[in-house]
Residue frames as qw, qx, qy, qz and C-alpha x, y, z in Angstrom:
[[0.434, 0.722, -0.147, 0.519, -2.94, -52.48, -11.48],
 [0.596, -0.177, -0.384, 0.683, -0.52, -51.39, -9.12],
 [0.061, -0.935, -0.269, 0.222, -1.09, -48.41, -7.05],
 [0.489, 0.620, -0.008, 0.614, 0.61, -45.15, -8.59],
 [0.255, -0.049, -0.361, 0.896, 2.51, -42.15, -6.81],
 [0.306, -0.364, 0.034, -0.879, -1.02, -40.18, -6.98],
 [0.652, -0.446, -0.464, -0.402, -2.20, -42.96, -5.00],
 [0.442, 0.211, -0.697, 0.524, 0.29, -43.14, -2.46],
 [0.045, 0.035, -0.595, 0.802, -2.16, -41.67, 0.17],
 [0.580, -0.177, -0.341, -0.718, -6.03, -42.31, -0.90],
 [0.056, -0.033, 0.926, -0.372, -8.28, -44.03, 1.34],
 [0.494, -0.036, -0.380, -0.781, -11.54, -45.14, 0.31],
 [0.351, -0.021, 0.747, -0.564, -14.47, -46.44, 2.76],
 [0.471, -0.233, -0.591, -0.612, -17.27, -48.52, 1.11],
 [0.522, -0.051, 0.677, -0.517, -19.80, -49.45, 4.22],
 [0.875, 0.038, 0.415, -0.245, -21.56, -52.90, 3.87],
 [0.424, 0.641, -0.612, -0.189, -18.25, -54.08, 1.67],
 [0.217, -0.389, 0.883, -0.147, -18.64, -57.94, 3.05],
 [0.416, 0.091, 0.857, 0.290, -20.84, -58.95, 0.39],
 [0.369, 0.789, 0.488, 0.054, -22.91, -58.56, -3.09],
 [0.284, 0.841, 0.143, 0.438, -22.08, -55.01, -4.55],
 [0.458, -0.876, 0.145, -0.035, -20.59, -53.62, -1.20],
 [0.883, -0.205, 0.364, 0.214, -18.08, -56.04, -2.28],
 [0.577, 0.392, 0.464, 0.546, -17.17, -55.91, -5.67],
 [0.023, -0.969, 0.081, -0.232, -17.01, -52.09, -5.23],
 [0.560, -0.742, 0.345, 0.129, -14.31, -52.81, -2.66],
 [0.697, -0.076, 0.554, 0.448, -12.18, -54.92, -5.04],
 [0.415, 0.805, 0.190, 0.379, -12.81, -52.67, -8.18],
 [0.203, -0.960, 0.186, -0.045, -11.69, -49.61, -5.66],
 [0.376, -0.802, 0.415, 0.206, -8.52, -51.50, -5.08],
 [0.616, -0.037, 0.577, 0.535, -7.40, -53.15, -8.07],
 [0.275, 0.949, 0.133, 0.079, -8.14, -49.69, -9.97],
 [0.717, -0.342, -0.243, 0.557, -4.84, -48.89, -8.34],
 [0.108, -0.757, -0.143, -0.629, -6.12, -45.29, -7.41],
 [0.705, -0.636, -0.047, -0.311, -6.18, -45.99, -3.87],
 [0.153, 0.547, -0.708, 0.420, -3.25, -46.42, -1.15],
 [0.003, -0.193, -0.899, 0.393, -5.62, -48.88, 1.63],
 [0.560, -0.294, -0.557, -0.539, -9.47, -49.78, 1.26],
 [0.082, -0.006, 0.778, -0.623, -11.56, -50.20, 4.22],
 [0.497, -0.321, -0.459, -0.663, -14.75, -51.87, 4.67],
 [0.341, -0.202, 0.278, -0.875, -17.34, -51.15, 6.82],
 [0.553, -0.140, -0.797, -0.198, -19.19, -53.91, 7.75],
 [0.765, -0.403, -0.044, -0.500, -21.82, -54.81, 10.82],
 [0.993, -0.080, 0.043, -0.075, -20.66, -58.25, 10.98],
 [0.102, -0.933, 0.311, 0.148, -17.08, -58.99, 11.89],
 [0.622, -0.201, 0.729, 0.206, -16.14, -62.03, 10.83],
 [0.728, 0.497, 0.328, 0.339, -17.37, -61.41, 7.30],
 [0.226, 0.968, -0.081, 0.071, -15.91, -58.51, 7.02],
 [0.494, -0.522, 0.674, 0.172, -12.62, -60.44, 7.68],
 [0.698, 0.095, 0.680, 0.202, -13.45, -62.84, 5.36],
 [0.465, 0.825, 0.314, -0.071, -14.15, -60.36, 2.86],
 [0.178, -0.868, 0.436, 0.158, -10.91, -58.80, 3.64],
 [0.720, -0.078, 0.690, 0.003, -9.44, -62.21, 3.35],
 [0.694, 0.481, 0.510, 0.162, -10.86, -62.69, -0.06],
 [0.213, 0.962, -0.080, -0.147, -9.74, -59.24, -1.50],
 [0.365, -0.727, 0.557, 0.166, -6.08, -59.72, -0.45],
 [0.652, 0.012, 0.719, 0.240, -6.07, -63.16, -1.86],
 [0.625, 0.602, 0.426, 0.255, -7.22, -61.75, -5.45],
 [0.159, 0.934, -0.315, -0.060, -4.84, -58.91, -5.05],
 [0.456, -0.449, 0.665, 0.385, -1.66, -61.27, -4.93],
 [0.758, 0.254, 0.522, 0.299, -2.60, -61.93, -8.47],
 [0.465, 0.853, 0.067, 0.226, -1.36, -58.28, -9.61],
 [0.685, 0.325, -0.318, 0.569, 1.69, -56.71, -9.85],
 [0.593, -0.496, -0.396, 0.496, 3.10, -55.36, -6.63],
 [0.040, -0.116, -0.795, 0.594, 2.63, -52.95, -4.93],
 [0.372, -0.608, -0.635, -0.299, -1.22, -53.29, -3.87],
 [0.042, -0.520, 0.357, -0.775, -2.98, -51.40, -1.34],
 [0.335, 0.053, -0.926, 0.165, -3.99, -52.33, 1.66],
 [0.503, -0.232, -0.393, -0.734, -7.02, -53.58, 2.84],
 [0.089, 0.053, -0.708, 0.699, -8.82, -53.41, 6.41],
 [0.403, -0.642, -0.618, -0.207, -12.09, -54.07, 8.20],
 [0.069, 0.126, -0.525, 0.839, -13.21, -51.80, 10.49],
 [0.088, -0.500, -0.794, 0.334, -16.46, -52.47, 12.71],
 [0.056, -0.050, -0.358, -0.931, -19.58, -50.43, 11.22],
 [0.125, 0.471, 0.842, -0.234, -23.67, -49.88, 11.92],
 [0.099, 0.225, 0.201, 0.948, -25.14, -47.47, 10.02],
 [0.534, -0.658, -0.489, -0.207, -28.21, -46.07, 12.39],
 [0.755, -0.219, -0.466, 0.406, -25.48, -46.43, 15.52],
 [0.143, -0.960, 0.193, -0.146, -24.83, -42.88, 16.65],
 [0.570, -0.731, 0.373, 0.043, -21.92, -44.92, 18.99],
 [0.891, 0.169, 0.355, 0.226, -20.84, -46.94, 15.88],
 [0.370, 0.885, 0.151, 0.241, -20.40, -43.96, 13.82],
 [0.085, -0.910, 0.339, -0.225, -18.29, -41.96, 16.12],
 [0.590, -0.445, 0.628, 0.245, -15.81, -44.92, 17.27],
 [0.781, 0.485, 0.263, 0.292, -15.75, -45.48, 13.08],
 [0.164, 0.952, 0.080, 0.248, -14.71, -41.87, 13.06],
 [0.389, -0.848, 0.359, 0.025, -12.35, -41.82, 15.72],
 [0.784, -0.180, 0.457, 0.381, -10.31, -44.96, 14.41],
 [0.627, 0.711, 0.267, 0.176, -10.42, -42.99, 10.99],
 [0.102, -0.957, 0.185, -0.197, -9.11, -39.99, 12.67],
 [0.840, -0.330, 0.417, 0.109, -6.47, -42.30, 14.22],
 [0.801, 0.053, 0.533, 0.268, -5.14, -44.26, 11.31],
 [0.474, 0.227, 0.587, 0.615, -5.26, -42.37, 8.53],
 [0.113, -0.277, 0.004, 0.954, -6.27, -38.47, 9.04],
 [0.562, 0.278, -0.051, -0.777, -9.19, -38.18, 6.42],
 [0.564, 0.250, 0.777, 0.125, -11.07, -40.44, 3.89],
 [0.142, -0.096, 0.652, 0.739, -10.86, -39.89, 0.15],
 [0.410, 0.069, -0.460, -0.785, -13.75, -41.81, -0.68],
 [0.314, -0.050, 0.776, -0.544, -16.93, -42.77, 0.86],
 [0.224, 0.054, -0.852, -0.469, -19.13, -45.56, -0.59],
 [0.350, -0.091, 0.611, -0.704, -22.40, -45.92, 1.04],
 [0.478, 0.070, -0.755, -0.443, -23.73, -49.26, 0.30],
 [0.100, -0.003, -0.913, 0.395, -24.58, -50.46, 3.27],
 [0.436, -0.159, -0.101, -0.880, -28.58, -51.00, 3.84],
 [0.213, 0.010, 0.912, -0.349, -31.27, -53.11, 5.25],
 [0.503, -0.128, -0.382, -0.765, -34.37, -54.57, 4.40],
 [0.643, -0.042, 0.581, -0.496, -37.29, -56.54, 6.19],
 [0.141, -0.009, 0.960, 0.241, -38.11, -59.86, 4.52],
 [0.638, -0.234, -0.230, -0.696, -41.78, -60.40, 3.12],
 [0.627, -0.348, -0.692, 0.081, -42.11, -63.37, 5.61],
 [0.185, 0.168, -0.567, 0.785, -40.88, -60.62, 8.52],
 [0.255, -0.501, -0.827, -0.010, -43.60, -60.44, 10.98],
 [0.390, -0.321, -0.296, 0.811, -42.87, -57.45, 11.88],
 [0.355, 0.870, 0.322, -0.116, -45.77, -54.44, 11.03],
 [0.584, 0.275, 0.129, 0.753, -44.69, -52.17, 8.87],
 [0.253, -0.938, 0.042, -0.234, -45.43, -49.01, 10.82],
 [0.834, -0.505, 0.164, 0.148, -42.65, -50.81, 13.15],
 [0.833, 0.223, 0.256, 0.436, -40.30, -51.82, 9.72],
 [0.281, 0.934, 0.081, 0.206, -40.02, -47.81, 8.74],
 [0.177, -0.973, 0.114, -0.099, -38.41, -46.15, 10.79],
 [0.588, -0.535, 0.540, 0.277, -34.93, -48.65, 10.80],
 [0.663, 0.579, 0.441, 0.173, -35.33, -48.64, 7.40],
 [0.316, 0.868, -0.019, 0.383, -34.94, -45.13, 6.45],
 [0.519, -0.830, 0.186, 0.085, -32.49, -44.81, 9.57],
 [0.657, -0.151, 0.596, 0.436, -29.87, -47.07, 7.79],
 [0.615, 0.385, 0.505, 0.467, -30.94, -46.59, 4.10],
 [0.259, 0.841, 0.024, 0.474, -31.53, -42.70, 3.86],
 [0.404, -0.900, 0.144, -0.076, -30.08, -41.14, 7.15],
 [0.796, 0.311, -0.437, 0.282, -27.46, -43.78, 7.35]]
Protein backbone atom coordinates (compact mmCIF):
# COMPACT_ATOMS: atom_id res chain seq x y z
CA UNK A 1 0.00 0.00 0.00
CA UNK A 2 1.00 3.38 -0.45
CA UNK A 3 2.00 5.47 2.40
CA UNK A 4 -0.99 7.73 3.75
CA UNK A 5 -1.00 11.47 5.06
CA UNK A 6 -0.75 9.89 8.77
CA UNK A 7 2.32 8.46 7.50
CA UNK A 8 3.88 11.29 6.03
CA UNK A 9 6.47 11.48 8.93
CA UNK A 10 6.90 7.86 10.75
CA UNK A 11 10.17 6.33 10.99
CA UNK A 12 10.62 2.93 12.07
CA UNK A 13 14.12 1.22 13.08
CA UNK A 14 14.21 -2.64 13.06
CA UNK A 15 18.06 -3.57 14.17
CA UNK A 16 19.45 -6.81 12.55
CA UNK A 17 16.88 -6.03 9.39
CA UNK A 18 19.55 -7.73 6.74
CA UNK A 19 18.19 -11.05 7.10
CA UNK A 20 15.58 -13.88 8.39
CA UNK A 21 12.83 -12.06 10.51
CA UNK A 22 14.89 -8.76 10.95
CA UNK A 23 13.98 -8.70 7.42
CA UNK A 24 10.64 -9.49 6.67
CA UNK A 25 9.69 -7.17 9.58
CA UNK A 26 11.41 -4.44 7.57
CA UNK A 27 9.36 -5.08 4.39
CA UNK A 28 5.99 -5.75 6.27
CA UNK A 29 6.86 -2.20 8.17
CA UNK A 30 7.06 -0.65 4.77
CA UNK A 31 4.61 -2.05 2.53
CA UNK A 32 1.97 -1.61 5.53
CA UNK A 33 2.15 1.93 4.25
CA UNK A 34 2.15 3.32 7.92
CA UNK A 35 5.55 4.48 7.72
CA UNK A 36 7.24 7.60 5.80
CA UNK A 37 11.26 5.82 5.59
CA UNK A 38 12.40 2.40 7.25
CA UNK A 39 15.82 1.99 8.47
CA UNK A 40 17.75 -0.99 9.19
CA UNK A 41 20.21 -1.52 11.55
CA UNK A 42 22.53 -3.91 10.62
CA UNK A 43 26.37 -4.91 11.82
CA UNK A 44 27.32 -5.81 8.43
CA UNK A 45 27.30 -3.21 5.72
CA UNK A 46 27.11 -4.61 2.67
CA UNK A 47 24.13 -6.74 3.61
CA UNK A 48 22.45 -4.28 4.94
CA UNK A 49 22.70 -2.63 1.45
CA UNK A 50 21.69 -5.53 -0.11
CA UNK A 51 18.84 -5.85 2.05
CA UNK A 52 18.02 -2.34 1.32
CA UNK A 53 18.48 -3.20 -2.27
CA UNK A 54 16.03 -6.00 -2.06
CA UNK A 55 13.24 -4.01 -0.19
CA UNK A 56 13.23 -1.15 -2.75
CA UNK A 57 13.14 -3.59 -5.55
CA UNK A 58 9.81 -5.29 -4.05
CA UNK A 59 8.48 -1.88 -3.28
CA UNK A 60 8.43 -0.78 -7.09
CA UNK A 61 5.78 -3.39 -7.31
CA UNK A 62 3.16 -1.08 -5.34
CA UNK A 63 1.48 1.85 -6.03
CA UNK A 64 3.47 5.02 -5.59
CA UNK A 65 4.30 6.70 -3.26
CA UNK A 66 6.53 4.22 -1.05
CA UNK A 67 8.67 5.07 1.72
CA UNK A 68 11.97 5.19 1.90
CA UNK A 69 14.36 2.87 2.90
CA UNK A 70 18.03 3.26 4.46
CA UNK A 71 20.84 1.34 6.13
CA UNK A 72 22.45 2.75 8.78
CA UNK A 73 25.63 1.05 10.48
CA UNK A 74 24.56 -0.80 13.87
CA UNK A 75 26.24 -3.15 16.91
CA UNK A 76 24.17 -3.79 19.53
CA UNK A 77 26.73 -4.21 22.73
CA UNK A 78 28.82 -1.03 21.02
CA UNK A 79 28.42 1.82 23.48
CA UNK A 80 30.31 3.89 20.28
CA UNK A 81 27.91 2.22 17.78
CA UNK A 82 24.93 3.19 19.65
CA UNK A 83 25.65 6.79 20.09
CA UNK A 84 26.94 7.54 16.34
CA UNK A 85 23.38 5.41 15.51
CA UNK A 86 21.81 8.06 17.67
CA UNK A 87 23.45 10.98 16.47
CA UNK A 88 22.73 10.21 12.64
CA UNK A 89 19.06 9.64 13.96
CA UNK A 90 19.14 12.92 15.62
CA UNK A 91 20.50 14.30 12.32
CA UNK A 92 18.17 12.93 9.72
CA UNK A 93 15.09 12.59 11.03
CA UNK A 94 14.52 14.15 14.74
CA UNK A 95 12.98 11.03 16.55
CA UNK A 96 12.06 7.34 15.75
CA UNK A 97 8.48 6.12 15.72
CA UNK A 98 9.27 2.64 15.95
CA UNK A 99 11.93 0.53 17.31
CA UNK A 100 12.25 -3.19 16.38
CA UNK A 101 14.81 -5.00 18.27
CA UNK A 102 15.70 -8.06 16.43
CA UNK A 103 19.00 -7.98 16.27
CA UNK A 104 20.91 -10.90 18.39
CA UNK A 105 23.69 -13.33 18.54
CA UNK A 106 24.37 -16.71 19.26
CA UNK A 107 27.51 -19.07 19.69
CA UNK A 108 27.40 -22.16 17.47
CA UNK A 109 27.45 -25.72 19.21
CA UNK A 110 30.78 -26.41 17.31
CA UNK A 111 32.07 -22.77 18.94
CA UNK A 112 35.02 -23.54 20.98
CA UNK A 113 34.58 -21.04 22.94
CA UNK A 114 33.68 -21.92 27.00
CA UNK A 115 30.66 -20.91 27.92
CA UNK A 116 31.56 -18.90 31.01
CA UNK A 117 33.39 -16.81 28.08
CA UNK A 118 29.97 -17.17 25.54
CA UNK A 119 27.66 -15.29 28.40
CA UNK A 120 28.43 -12.34 28.87
CA UNK A 121 28.23 -11.14 24.76
CA UNK A 122 25.32 -12.94 24.73
CA UNK A 123 23.17 -11.23 27.14
CA UNK A 124 25.09 -7.90 26.13
CA UNK A 125 23.48 -7.99 22.59
CA UNK A 126 20.36 -10.16 23.32
CA UNK A 127 19.00 -8.64 26.69
CA UNK A 128 20.96 -5.30 27.29
CA UNK A 129 21.25 -4.71 23.62
Amino acid sequence: AAFTAQASNRIALVAGANKGIGFYIALQLAMSGLFSHIILGCRDATRGQTAVSDIVSQLKTLPSPTPSVSYLPLTLGNKESHANLKQSLEQSFGKVDVLVNNAAIAFKNADPTPHEEQCKPTLDVNFRG
